[in-house]
C-alpha positions in Angstrom: 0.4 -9.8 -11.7 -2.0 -11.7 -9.3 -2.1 -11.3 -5.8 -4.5 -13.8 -3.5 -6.2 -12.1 -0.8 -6.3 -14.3 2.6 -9.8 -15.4 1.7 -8.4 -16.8 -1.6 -9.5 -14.2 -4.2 -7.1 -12.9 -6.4 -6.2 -9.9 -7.2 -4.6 -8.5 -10.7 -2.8 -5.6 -10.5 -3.2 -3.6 -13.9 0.3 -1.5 -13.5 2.6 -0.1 -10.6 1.9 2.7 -8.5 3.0 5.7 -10.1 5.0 8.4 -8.2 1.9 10.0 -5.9 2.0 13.6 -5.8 1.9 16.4 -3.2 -1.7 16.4 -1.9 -2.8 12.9 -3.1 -4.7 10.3 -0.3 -3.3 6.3 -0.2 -5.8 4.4 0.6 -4.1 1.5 2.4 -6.6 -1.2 2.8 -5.5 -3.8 5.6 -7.3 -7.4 6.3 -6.7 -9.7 9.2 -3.2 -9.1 10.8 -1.9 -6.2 8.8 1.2 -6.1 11.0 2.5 -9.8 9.7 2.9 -8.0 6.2 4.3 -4.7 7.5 8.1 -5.3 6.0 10.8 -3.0 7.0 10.7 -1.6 2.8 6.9 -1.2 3.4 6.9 0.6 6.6 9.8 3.0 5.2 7.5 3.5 1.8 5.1 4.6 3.9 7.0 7.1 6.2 8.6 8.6 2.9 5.2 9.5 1.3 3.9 11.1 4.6 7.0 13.3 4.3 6.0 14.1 1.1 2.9 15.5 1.8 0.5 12.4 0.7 -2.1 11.4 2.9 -2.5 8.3 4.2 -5.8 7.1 4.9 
């Protein structure tokens, strides 16, 4: 569905994020105040993919 950005664009989202792979690079793309969104769920999806072996860029 449709997300808004915090300058009011929105944002569709085609599908879900499919399980990422050994070897594969998230891009995590942050605006203003990136910590305000970091949620306990997002911060542990995060940690679990670097464990994996995905790259976070």
């Amino acid at each position: 569905g449709a997300v808004q950005a915090s300058n009011g664009m929105s944002v569709n989202a085609d599908s879900a994020l499919e399980p990422l792979k050994k070897g594969t690079t998230l891009l995590v793309v942050a605006g203003f105040e990136p910590l305000q969104f970091a949620t306990p769920a997002l911060q542990h999806w995060l940690r679990r993919l670097d464990h994996e072996c995905v790259t976070l860029a």
